[in-house]
C-alpha positions in Angstrom: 0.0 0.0 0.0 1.2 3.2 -1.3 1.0 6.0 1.5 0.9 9.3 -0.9 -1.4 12.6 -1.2 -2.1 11.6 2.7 -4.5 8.9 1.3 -3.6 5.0 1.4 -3.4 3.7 -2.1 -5.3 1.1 -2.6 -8.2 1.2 -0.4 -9.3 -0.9 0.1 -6.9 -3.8 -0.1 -7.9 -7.6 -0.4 -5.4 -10.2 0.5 -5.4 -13.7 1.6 -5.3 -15.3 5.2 -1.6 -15.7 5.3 -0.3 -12.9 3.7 1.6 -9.6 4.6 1.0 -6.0 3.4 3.5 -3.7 2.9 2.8 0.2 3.4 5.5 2.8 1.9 5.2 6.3 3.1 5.6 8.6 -0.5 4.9 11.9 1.3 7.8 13.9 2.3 5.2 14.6 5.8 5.4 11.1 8.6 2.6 9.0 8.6 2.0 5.8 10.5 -0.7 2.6 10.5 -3.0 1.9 13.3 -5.3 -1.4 13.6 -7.1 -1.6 17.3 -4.4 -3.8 18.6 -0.9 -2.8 16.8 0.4 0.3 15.8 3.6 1.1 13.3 6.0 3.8 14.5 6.4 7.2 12.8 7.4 6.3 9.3 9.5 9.3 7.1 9.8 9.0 3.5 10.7 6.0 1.9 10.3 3.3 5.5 8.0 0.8 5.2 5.9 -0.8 7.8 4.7 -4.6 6.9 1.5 -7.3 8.7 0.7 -10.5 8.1 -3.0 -11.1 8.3 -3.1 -15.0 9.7 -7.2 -14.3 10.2 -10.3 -13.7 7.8 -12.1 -10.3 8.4 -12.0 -6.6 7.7 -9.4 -4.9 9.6 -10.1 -0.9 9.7 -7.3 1.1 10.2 -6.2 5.0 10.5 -3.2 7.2 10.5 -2.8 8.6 13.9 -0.7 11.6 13.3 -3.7 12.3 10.6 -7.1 10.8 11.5 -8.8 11.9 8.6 -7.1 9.3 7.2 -8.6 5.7 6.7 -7.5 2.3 5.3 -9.4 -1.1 5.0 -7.4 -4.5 4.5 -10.0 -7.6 4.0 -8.5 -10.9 4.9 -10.3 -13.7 2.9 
């Protein structure tokens, strides 16, 4: 997942039970991922924060240092 123009790129993102998603920050401004139960660090440009989704379901998540800011990743 793409973080750039403070939007995650794609959203939503479909992946299956098993697999890990990437995001790359692309904006020169930190962002970060946060699910209810983890949360990445402060990423600058260019760092990448990666999950593995080992369970089925929709997992909502946000940027916390920008709220507005909203991401899905279903787990099939």
């Amino acid at each position: 997942v793409s973080i750039k123009d403070s939007r995650f790129q794609p959203d939503p993102v479909t992946v299956k039970k098993g697999d890990t998603v990437t995001w790359t920050n692309m904006d020169s401004i930190p962002h970060d991922v946060k699910f209810k139960d983890v949360e990445s660090s402060d990423m600058k440009k260019g760092e990448t924060y990666s999950r593995t989704f080992d369970d089925a379901g929709t997992f909502d998540y946000i940027c916390e240092v920008h709220p507005y800011m909203k991401g899905k990743v279903i787990v099939q």
